[in-house]
C-alpha positions, 0 to 999 in steps of 0.5 A: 303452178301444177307443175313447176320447174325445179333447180337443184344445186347440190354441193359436195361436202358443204358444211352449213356454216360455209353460207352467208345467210348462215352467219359465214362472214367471209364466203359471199354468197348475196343471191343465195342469201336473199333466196334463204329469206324466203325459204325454209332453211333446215339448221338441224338436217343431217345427212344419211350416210356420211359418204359420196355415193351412197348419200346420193343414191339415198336423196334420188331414191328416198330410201336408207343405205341399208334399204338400197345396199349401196354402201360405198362410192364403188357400189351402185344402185340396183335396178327396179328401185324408183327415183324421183328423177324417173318420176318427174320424167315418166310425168312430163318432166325434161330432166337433166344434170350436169356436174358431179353426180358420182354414179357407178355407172358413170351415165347410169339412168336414174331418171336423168335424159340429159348429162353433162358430167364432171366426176373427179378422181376414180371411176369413170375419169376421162369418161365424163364430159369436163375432161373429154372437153379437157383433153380436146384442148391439151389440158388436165386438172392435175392438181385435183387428180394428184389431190385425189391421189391416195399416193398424196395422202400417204406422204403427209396430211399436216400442210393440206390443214396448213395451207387450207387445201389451197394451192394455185390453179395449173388451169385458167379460171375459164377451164376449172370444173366450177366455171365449166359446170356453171355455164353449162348448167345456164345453157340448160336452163336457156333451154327451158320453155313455157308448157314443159316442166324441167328439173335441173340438177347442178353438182359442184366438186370444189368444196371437197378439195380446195385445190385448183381454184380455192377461196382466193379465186372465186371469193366463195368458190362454188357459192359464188357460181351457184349464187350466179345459176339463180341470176340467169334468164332473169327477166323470165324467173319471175316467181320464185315460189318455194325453196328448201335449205339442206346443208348440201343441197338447194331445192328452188321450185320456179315458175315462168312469168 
């Protein structure tokens, strides 16, 4: 296996506790729970740089905050740095995301030849892939964009703990962001082929907010979704060789039968 296909499945504010095989008796996540078994789960991993953007340029480019000087979610990374998507294209990788990456630019290239985005409220709103898909159909993840609202966070803060952060979906399950990422993420992986390498990254949204959507709809909201990513092409992912278990992050290294 010189050159496996890599799975990536990166949640947005996970905290490590909202994961069966951590102990979380309420979120069910039973096919990440069986993949933690044989893999190595880090229990003492902290994050770099405790925001979005920035920690994210960290994990593709491997350097600090303060080597690549992206300090917010309205910077970006500067060019010439290398990233480990560029990497694994320039070595015959077919890499792809689909979901939140929260680059600035929206598309920008860090290595990824295909993208399929589903960003939140701020920069780059309406340019990505979930709401043009959104928009053609009449719709709009209002909840989520008055969440994301600083208008909504100056009125108050005591009923969002009060209430969890859940509300009742304006949208059917088949048009929220985690359904659409999940069934995209399994089209790209329906594309993977023998002889050809692919890295695939999935960025979900919802553990930032639990508007639209929430614990009670999907019974551990994106846990479940990504659980389901590990079932797909199932009669082809054989050999599940090596996993890595950070608290926002799960690295699945596979090879075909």
């Amino acid at each position: 296996m010189s050159q496996p296909n890599i799975l990536i499945i990166h949640c947005d504010q996970l905290r490590f506790d909202c994961l069966g095989f951590n102990g979380n008796p309420d979120i069910q996540t039973p096919h990440l729970d069986c993949l933690a078994k044989d893999s190595v789960n880090y229990n003492n991993h902290y994050t770099v740089y405790p925001i979005c953007t920035p920690s994210r340029y960290s994990f593709w480019s491997s350097l600090y905050v303060h080597q690549h000087g992206a300090w917010d979610n309205h910077a970006t990374l500067p060019g010439g740095y290398p990233t480990f998507p560029k990497v694994l294209r320039e070595n015959g990788y077919r890499t792809a995301a689909v979901g939140k990456m929260h680059m600035n630019l929206v598309y920008q290239d860090i290595g990824f030849s295909h993208m399929e985005l589903a960003e939140q409220n701020g920069t780059g709103r309406f340019q990505d892939d979930y709401h043009r898909w959104l928009m053609e159909r009449g719709k709009i993840d209002r909840l989520d964009l008055h969440h994301q609202s600083d208008l909504f966070r100056e009125e108050t803060t005591d009923h969002l703990y009060d209430m969890c952060q859940c509300a009742q979906s304006d949208l059917a399950l088949e048009n929220d962001s985690t359904e659409w990422i999940t069934r995209r993420a399994k089209e790209q992986i329906e594309c993977w082929e023998d002889g050809t390498p692919s890295v695939l990254m999935v960025g979900y949204r919802k553990q930032k907010t639990a508007l639209s959507g929430g614990f009670l709809r999907y019974e551990g909201w994106s846990w479940n979704s990504g659980d389901r990513l590990l079932c797909t092409k199932e009669k082809r992912l054989k050999s599940t060789r090596a996993a890595v278990c950070l608290p926002c992050y799960v690295v699945v290294l596979i090879s075909f039968s």
